[in-house]
MMTF fields as JSON, N, C-alpha, C and O atoms, coordinates in Angstrom:
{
  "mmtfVersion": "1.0.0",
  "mmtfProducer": "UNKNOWN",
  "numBonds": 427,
  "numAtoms": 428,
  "numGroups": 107,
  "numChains": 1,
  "numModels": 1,
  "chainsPerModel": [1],
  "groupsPerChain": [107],
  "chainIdList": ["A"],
  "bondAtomList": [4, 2, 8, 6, 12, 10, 16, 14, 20, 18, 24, 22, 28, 26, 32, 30, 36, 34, 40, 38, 44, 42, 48, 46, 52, 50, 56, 54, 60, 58, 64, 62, 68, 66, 72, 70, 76, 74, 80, 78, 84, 82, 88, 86, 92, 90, 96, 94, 100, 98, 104, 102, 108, 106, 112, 110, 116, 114, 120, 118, 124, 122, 128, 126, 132, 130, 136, 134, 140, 138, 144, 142, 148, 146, 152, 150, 156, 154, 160, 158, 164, 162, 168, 166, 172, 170, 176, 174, 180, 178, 184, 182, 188, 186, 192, 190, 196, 194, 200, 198, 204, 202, 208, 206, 212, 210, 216, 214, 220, 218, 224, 222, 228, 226, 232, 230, 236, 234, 240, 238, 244, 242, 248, 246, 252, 250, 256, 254, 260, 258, 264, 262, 268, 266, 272, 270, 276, 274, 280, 278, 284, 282, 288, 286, 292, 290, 296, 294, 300, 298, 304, 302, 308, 306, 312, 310, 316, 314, 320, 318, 324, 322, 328, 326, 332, 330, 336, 334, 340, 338, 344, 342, 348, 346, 352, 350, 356, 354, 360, 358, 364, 362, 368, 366, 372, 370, 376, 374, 380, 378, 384, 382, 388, 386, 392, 390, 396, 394, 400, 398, 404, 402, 408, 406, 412, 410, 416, 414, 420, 418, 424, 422],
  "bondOrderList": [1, 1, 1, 1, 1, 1, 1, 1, 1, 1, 1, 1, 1, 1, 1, 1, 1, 1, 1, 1, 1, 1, 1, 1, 1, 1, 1, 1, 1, 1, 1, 1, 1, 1, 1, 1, 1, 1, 1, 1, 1, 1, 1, 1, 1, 1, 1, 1, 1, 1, 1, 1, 1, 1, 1, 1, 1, 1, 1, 1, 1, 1, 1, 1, 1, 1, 1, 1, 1, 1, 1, 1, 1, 1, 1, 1, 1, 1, 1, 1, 1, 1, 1, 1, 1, 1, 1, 1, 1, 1, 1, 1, 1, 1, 1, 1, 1, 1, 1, 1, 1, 1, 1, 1, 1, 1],
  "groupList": [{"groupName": "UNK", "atomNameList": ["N", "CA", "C", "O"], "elementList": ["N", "C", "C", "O"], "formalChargeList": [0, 0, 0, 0], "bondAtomList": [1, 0, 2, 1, 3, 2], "bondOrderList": [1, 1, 2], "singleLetterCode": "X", "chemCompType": "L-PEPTIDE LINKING"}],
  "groupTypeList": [0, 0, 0, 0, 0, 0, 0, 0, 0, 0, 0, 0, 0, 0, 0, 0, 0, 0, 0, 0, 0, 0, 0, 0, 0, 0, 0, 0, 0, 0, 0, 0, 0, 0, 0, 0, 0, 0, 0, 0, 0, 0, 0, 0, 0, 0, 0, 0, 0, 0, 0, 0, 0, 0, 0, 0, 0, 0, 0, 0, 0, 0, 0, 0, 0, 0, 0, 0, 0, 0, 0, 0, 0, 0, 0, 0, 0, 0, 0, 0, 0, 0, 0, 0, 0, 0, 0, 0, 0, 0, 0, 0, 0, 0, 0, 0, 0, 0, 0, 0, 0, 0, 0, 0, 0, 0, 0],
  "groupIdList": [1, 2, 3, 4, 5, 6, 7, 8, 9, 10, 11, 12, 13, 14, 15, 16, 17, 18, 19, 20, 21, 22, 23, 24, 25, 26, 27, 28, 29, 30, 31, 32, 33, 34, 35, 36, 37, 38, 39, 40, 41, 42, 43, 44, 45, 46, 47, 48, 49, 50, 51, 52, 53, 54, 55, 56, 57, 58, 59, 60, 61, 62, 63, 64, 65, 66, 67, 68, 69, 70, 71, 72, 73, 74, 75, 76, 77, 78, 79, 80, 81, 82, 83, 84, 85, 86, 87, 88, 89, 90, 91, 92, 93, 94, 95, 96, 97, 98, 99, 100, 101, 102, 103, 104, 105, 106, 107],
  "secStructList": [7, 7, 3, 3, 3, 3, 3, 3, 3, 3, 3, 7, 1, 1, 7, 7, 6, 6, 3, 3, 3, 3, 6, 6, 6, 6, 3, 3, 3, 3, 1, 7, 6, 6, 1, 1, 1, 1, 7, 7, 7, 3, 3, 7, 7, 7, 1, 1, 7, 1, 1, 7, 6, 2, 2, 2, 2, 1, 7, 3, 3, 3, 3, 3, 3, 1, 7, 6, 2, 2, 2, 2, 2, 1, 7, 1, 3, 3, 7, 1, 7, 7, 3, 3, 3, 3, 6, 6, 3, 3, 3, 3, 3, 3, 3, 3, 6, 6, 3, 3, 3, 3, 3, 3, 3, 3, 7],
  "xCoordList": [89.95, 90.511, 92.032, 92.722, 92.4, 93.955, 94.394, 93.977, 95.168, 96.325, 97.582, 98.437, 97.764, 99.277, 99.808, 99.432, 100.957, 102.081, 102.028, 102.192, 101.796, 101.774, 103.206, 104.394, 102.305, 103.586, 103.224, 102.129, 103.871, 103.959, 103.151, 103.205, 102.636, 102.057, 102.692, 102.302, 103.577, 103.744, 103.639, 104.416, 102.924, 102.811, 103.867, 104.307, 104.328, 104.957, 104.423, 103.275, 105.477, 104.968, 105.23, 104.538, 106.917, 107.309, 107.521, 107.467, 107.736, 107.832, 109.301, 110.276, 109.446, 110.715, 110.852, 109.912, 112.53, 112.283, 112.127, 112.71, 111.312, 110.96, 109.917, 109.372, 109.13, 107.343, 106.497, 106.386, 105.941, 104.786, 103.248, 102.776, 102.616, 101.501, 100.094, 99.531, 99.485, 98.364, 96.814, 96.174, 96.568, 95.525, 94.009, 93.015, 94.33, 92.521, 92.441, 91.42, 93.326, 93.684, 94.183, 93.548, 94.918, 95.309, 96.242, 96.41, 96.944, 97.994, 99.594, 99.429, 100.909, 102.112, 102.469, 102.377, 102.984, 103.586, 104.808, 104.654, 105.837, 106.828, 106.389, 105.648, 106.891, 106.779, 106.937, 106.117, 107.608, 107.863, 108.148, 109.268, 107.356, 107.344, 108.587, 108.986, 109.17, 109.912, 111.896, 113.02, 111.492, 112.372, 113.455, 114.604, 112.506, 112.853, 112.914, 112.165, 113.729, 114.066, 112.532, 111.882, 112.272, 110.975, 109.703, 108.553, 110.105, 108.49, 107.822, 106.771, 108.689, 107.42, 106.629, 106.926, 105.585, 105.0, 104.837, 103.95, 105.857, 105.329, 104.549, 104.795, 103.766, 102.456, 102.284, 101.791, 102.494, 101.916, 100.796, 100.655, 100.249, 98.381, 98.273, 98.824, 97.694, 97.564, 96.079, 95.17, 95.716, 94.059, 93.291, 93.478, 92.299, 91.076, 91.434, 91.023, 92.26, 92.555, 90.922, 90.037, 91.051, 89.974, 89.561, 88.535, 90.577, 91.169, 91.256, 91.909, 90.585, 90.246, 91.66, 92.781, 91.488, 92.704, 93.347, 94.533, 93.056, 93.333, 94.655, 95.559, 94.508, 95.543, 96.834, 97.882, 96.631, 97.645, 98.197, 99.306, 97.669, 98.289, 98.952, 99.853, 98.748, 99.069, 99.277, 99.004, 99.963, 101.019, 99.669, 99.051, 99.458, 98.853, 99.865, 101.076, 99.13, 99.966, 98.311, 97.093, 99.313, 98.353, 98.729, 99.723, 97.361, 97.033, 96.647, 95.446, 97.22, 96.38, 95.614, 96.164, 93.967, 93.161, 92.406, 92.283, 91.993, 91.283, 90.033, 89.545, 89.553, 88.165, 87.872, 87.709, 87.696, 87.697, 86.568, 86.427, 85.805, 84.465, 84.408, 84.038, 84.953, 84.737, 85.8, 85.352, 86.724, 87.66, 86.895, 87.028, 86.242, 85.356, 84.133, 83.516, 83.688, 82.561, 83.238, 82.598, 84.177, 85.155, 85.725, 86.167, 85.628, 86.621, 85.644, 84.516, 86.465, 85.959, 85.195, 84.262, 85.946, 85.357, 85.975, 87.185, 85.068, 85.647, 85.544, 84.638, 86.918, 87.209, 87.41, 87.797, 87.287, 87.393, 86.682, 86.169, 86.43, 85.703, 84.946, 84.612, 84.752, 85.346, 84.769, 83.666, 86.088, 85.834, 86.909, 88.01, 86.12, 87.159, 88.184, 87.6, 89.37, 90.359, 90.487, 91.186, 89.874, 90.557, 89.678, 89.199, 89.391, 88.427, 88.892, 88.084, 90.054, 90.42, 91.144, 91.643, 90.789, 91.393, 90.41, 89.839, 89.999, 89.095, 89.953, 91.093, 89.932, 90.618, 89.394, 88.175, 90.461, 89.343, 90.272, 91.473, 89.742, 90.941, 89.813, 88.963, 90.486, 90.146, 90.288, 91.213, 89.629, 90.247, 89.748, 88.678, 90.985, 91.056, 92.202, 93.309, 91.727, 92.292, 93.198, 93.997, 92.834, 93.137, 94.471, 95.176, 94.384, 95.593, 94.256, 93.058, 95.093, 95.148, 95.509, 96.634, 94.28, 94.76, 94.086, 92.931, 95.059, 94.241, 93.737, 93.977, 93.139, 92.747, 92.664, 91.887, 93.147, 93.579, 93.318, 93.745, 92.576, 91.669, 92.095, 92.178, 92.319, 92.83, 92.09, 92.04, 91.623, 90.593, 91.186, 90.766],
  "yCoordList": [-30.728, -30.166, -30.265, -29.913, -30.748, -31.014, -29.921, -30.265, -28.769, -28.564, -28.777, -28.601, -29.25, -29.334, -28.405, -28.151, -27.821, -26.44, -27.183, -28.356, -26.185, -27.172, -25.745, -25.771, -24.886, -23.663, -22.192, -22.109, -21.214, -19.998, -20.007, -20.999, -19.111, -18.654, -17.298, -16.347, -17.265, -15.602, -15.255, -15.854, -14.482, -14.039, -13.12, -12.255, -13.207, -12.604, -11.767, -11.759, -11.156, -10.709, -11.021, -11.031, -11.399, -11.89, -13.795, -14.041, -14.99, -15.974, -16.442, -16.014, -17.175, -17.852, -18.984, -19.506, -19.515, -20.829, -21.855, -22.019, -22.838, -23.876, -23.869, -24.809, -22.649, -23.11, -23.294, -22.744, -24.014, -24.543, -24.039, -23.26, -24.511, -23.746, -24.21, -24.692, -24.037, -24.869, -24.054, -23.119, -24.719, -24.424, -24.373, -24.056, -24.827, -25.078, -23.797, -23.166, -23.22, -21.992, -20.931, -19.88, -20.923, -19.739, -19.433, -18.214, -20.026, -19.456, -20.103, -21.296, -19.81, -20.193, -20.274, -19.438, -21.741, -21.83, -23.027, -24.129, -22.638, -23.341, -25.385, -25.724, -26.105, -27.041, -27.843, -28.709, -27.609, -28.121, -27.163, -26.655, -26.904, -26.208, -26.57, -25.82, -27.789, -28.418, -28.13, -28.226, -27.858, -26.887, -25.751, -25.321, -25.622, -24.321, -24.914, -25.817, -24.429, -24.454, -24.25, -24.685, -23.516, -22.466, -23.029, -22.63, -23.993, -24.11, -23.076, -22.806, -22.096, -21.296, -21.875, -22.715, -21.025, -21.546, -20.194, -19.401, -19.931, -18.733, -18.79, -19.498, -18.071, -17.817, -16.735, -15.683, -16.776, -15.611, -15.456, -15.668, -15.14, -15.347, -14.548, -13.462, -15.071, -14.572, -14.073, -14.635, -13.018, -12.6, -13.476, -13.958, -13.719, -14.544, -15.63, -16.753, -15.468, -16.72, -16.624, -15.774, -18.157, -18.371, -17.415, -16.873, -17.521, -17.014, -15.679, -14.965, -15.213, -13.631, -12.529, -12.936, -11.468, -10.702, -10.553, -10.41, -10.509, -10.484, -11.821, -11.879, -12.437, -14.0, -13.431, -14.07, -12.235, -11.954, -10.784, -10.367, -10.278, -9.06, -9.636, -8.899, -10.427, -10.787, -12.179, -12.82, -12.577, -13.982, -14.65, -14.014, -16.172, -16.474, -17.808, -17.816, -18.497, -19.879, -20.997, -20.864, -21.955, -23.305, -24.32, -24.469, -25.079, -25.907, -26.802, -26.667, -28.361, -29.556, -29.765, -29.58, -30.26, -30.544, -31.881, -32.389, -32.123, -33.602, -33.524, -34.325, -32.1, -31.675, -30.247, -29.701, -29.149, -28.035, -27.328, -26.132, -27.976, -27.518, -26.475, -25.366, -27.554, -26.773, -25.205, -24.199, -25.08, -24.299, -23.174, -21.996, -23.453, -22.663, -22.207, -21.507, -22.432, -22.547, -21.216, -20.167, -21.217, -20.3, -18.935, -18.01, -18.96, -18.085, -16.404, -16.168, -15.746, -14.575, -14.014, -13.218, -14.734, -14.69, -15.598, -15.808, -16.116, -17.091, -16.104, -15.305, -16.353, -15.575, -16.433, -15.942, -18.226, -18.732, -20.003, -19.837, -20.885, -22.24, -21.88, -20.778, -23.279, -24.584, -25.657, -26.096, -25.723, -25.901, -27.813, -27.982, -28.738, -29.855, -29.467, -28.761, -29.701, -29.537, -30.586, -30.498, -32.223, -33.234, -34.241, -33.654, -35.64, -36.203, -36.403, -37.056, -35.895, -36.617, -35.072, -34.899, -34.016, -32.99, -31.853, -31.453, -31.177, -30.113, -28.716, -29.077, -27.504, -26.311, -25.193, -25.084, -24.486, -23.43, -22.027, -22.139, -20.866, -19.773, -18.426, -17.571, -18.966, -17.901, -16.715, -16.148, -16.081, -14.803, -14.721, -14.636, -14.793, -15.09, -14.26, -14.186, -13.62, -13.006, -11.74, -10.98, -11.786, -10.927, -11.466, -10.928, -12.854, -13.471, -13.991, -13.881, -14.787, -14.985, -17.004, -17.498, -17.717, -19.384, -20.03, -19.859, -20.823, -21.901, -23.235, -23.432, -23.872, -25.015, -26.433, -26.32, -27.167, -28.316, -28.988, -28.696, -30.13, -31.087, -32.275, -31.738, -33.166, -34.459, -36.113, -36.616, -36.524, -37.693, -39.015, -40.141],
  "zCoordList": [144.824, 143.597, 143.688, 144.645, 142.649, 142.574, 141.027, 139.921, 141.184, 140.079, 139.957, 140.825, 138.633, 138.436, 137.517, 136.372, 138.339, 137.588, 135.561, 135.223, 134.808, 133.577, 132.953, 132.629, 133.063, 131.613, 132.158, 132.714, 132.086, 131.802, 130.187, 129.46, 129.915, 128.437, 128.382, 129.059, 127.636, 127.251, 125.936, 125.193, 125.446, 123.908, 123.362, 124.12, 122.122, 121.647, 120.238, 119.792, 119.757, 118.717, 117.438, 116.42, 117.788, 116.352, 116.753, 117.958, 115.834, 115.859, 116.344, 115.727, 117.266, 117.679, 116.835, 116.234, 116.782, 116.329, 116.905, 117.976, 116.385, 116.793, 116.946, 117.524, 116.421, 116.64, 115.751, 114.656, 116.189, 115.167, 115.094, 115.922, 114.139, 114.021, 114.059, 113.075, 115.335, 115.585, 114.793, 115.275, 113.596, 112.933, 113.08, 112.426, 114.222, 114.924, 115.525, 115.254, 116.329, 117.196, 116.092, 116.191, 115.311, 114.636, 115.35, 115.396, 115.945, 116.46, 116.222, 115.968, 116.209, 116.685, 118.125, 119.024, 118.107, 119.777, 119.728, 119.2, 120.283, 120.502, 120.896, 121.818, 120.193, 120.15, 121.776, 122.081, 122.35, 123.93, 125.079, 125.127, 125.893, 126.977, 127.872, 128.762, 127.562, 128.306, 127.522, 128.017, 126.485, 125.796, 126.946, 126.842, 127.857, 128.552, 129.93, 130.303, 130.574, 132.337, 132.79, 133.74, 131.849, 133.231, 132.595, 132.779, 131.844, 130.84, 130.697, 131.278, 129.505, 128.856, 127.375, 126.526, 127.566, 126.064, 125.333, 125.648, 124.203, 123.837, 122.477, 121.501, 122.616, 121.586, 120.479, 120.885, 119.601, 118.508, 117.589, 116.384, 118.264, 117.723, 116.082, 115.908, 115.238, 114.538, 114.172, 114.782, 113.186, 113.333, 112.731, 111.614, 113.567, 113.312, 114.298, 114.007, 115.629, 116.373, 116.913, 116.819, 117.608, 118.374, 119.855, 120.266, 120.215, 121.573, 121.765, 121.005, 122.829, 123.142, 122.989, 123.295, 122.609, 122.809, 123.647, 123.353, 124.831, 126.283, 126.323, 127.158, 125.597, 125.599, 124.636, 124.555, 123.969, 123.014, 123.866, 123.532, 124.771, 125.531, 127.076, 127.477, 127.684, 129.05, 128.719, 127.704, 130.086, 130.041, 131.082, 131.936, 130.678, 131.636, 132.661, 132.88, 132.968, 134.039, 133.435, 133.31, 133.252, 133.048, 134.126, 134.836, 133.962, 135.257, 134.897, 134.667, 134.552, 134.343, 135.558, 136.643, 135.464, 136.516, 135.846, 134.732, 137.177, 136.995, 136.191, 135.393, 136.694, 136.718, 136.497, 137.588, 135.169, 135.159, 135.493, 135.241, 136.018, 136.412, 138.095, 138.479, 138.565, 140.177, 139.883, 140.432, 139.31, 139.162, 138.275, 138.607, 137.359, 136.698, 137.091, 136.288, 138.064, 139.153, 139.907, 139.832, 140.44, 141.637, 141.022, 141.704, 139.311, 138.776, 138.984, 139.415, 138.579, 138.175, 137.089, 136.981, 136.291, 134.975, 133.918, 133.843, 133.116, 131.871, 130.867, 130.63, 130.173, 128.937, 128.135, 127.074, 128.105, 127.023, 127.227, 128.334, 126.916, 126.844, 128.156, 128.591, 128.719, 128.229, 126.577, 126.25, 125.935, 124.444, 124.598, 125.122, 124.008, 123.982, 122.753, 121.93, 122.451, 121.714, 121.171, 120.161, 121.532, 120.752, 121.735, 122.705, 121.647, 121.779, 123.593, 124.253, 124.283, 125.506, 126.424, 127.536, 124.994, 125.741, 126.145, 125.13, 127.28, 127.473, 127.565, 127.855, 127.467, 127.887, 128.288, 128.151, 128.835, 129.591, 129.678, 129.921, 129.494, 130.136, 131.054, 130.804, 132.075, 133.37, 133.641, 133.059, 134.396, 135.218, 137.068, 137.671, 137.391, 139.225, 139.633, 139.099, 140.721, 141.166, 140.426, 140.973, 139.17, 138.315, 137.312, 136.458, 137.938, 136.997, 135.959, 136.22, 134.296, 133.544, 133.741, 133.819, 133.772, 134.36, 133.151, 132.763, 132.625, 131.626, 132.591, 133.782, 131.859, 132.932, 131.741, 130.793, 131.825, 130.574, 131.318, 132.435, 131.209, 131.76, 130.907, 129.802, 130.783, 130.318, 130.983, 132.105, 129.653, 130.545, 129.742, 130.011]
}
């Protein structure tokens, strides 16, 4: 199993600029993680998002992996997918060790 450091996720409440609005999710998120020194991605969920509440209250850490399976196999608990996002993209959101881990899988 290989991860790679991808973003901080921190939610907010009100909208920063520069974000855009992903309609599949219901949510706002800053257009480039890379925007930022620290790569954050900040998020403002709006109601009826896809995505558990737990993602609108706590910051998580994302992880591109080869393979989200073995990692999802190990977790504590899945609080979200694994759901494909787009014909080459998979996502997943964890709970380990009591952190908060997305898992973005890319094929």
């Amino acid at each position: 199993m290989a991860a790679e450091y991808m973003h901080v996720g921190i939610p907010v409440l009100n909208r920063k600029p520069n974000m855009v609005y992903n309609e599949w999710g219901r949510f706002w998120v800053n257009q480039d993680v890379n925007e930022y020194d620290y790569k954050i991605e900040y998020l403002k969920f709006d109601e009826g998002t896809r995505f558990p509440e737990i993602l609108s209250k706590q910051p998580h850490v994302a992880y591109k992996v080869d393979n989200a399976d073995p990692y999802i196999r190990e977790a504590d608990r899945v609080i979200f997918g694994p759901e494909a996002v787009s014909d080459t993209v998979r996502i997943a959101f964890i709970i380990k060790d009591d952190a908060i881990i997305e898992l973005y899988e890319e094929k």
